[in-house]
C-alpha positions, 0 to 999 in steps of 0.5 A: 500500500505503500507510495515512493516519489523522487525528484531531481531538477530544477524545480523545488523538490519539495513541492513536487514530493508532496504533489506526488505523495497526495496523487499516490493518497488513494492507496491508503497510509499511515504516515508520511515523509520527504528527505531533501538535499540543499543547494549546499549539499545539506540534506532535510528531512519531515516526517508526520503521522497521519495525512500528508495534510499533516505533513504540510504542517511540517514542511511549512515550519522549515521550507526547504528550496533544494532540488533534490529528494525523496517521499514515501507514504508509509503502511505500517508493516514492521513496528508501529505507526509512529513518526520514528518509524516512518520514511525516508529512514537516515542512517550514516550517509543514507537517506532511503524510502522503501516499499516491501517487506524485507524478510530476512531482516533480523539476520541483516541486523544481527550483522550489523552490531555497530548501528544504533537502530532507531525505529523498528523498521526492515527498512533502516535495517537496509540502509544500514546495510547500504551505508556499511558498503557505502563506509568502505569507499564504493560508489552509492550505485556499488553499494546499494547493489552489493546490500540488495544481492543480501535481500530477501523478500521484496523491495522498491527503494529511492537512495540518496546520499549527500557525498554523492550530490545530483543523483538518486539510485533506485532498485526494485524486485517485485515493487514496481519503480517508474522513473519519469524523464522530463526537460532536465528533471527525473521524476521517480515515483511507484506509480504513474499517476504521480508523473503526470504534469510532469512527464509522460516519458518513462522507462519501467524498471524490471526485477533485478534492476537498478538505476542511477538517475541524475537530472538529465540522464537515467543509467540502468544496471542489473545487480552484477552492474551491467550497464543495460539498453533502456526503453523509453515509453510514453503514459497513456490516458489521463490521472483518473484512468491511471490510478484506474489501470485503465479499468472503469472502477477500482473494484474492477481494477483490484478484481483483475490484478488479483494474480498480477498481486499475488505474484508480487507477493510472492516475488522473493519468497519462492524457490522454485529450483530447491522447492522451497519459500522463506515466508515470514510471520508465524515465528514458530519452529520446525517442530511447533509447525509439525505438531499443528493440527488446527488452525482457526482463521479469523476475519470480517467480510472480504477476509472471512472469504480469503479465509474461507479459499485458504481453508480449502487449499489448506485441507487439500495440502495438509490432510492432518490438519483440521481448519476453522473459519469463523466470522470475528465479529460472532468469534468475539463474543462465543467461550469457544474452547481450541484443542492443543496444537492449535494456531490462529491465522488473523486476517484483516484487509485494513489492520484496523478491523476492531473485532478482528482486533478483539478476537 
């Protein structure tokens, strides 16, 4: 749910950040953030809680005139919803924005015993990462390479770094990134809409990509740093029918990218040469996972029937283990009673479902 927006040009960056951040509002946050570099290389950063209304509030207590930068708006996955845990996150000579979820985060972090983590992130864990290869004297690109060759999960990123002024290094694997190439600006962002007024030129990075994007050119690498052939393409139809993927409603629009979903989802988390998947969450060990023999799963509404379609893939696939699908809002108020060896899988579309939350 999460929005990436990035500047270089001539115009103030901040004002093209938060007119990016508000065209990307429709796909839901909880907070918000711009970083931004000054004409004497100085970087700035805002970050609020809440709407980008809140953000605005911010920005105009210290308005920055810089050309350059970063703006995220953030869906609270790892740690909770606060202004420290929000983006872009700074960590030596690092400022980053992230989409995706990092799942071999705490592996990452254990490495990195010398940082003093400030929020709860997967993502300052990255530009930790980012900034340890950065301190031994590579460039941003070689070092924003050789982190994410670490990663597993899922990501889109923005980088920016004041000891390498007038450019932002971007990389993606299975979080879209389009870099918008305007009359001596770049504008990056995760989703078309944020490009137009700006741009309808645009090169779409694909998985296993990287860029270094300056104010006049766009560079683009695979993660060996293999300079590749980049294709330019124009935007199609007006804001309306972008944000709609071209579908006439977003019920339509989120019905038809249901595989397209799913298949991001799970970029970075399959194997399919050793048949295996590295999903995070349940936190349980082989033999917690082994003595399984029910599993509950909760939600309300379009949750109960994502629920309903994973019981009947998890009878097929495990036949040892009974499944339960209850309605949470009934659940709450039931002295139900859970035989050993029972698990809940709690399912919320929003995160905030108040009876979900109860059960």
């Amino acid at each position: 749910m999460c929005g990436i927006v990035g500047y270089i040009g001539k115009k103030t960056a901040q004002d093209v950040l938060l007119n990016g951040l508000k065209r990307l509002e429709y796909r839901g946050y909880d907070s918000a953030g711009i970083a931004t570099l000054d004409d004497k290389e100085q970087p700035h950063i805002a970050r609020s809680v809440g709407k980008i209304a809140e953000l605005e509030k911010v920005v105009a207590k210290e308005p920055q005139t810089g050309h350059l930068g970063i703006g995220h708006t953030r869906w609270a996955t790892h740690g909770g919803v606060t202004e420290t845990n929000a983006h872009p996150h700074h960590v030596g000579n690092i400022w980053m924005v992230h989409n995706g979820i990092i799942e071999n985060y705490k592996e990452l972090k254990a490495e990195l015993k010398d940082v003093e983590f400030k929020s709860d992130t997967d993502t300052e864990v990255l530009a930790a990462l980012i900034d340890k290869n950065f301190a031994k004297g590579t460039s941003l690109k070689d070092a924003v390479a050789k982190a994410v060759k670490k990663v597993r999960g899922t990501y889109g990123i923005a980088v920016f770094s004041p000891l390498e002024p007038g450019k932002i290094v971007v990389a993606r694997l299975g979080s879209p990134l389009i870099i918008g190439v305007g009359k001596g600006e770049t504008i990056i962002a995760s989703d078309a809409s944020a490009l137009l007024g700006y741009t309808r030129e645009a090169v779409y990075l694909n998985d296993g990509e990287l860029a270094v994007c300056s104010d006049d050119n766009v560079d683009v690498y695979n993660l060996n740093l293999k300079h590749l052939s980049t294709n330019t393409e124009t935007i199609e139809g007006d804001l309306a029918q972008i944000q709609k993927g071209g579908y006439d409603h977003f019920l339509l629009k989120e019905i038809m990218e249901q595989a397209t979903t799913l298949h991001n989802t799970l970029s970075g988390r399959i194997d399919p040469k050793n048949g295996t998947m590295h999903l995070g969450g349940p936190n349980l060990t082989t033999k917690e996972m082994k003595d399984l023999r029910h599993i509950v799963i909760v939600g309300c509404g379009t949750a109960y029937y994502a629920g309903l379609l994973a019981s009947y893939y998890m009878e097929q696939l495990i036949p040892d283990i009974t499944t339960e699908v209850v309605i949470a809002s009934e659940y709450r108020y039931r002295s139900f009673h859970l035989p050993e060896h029972t698990v809940a899988l709690i399912v919320s579309q929003s995160g905030e479902t108040a009876d979900t939350l109860a059960c």
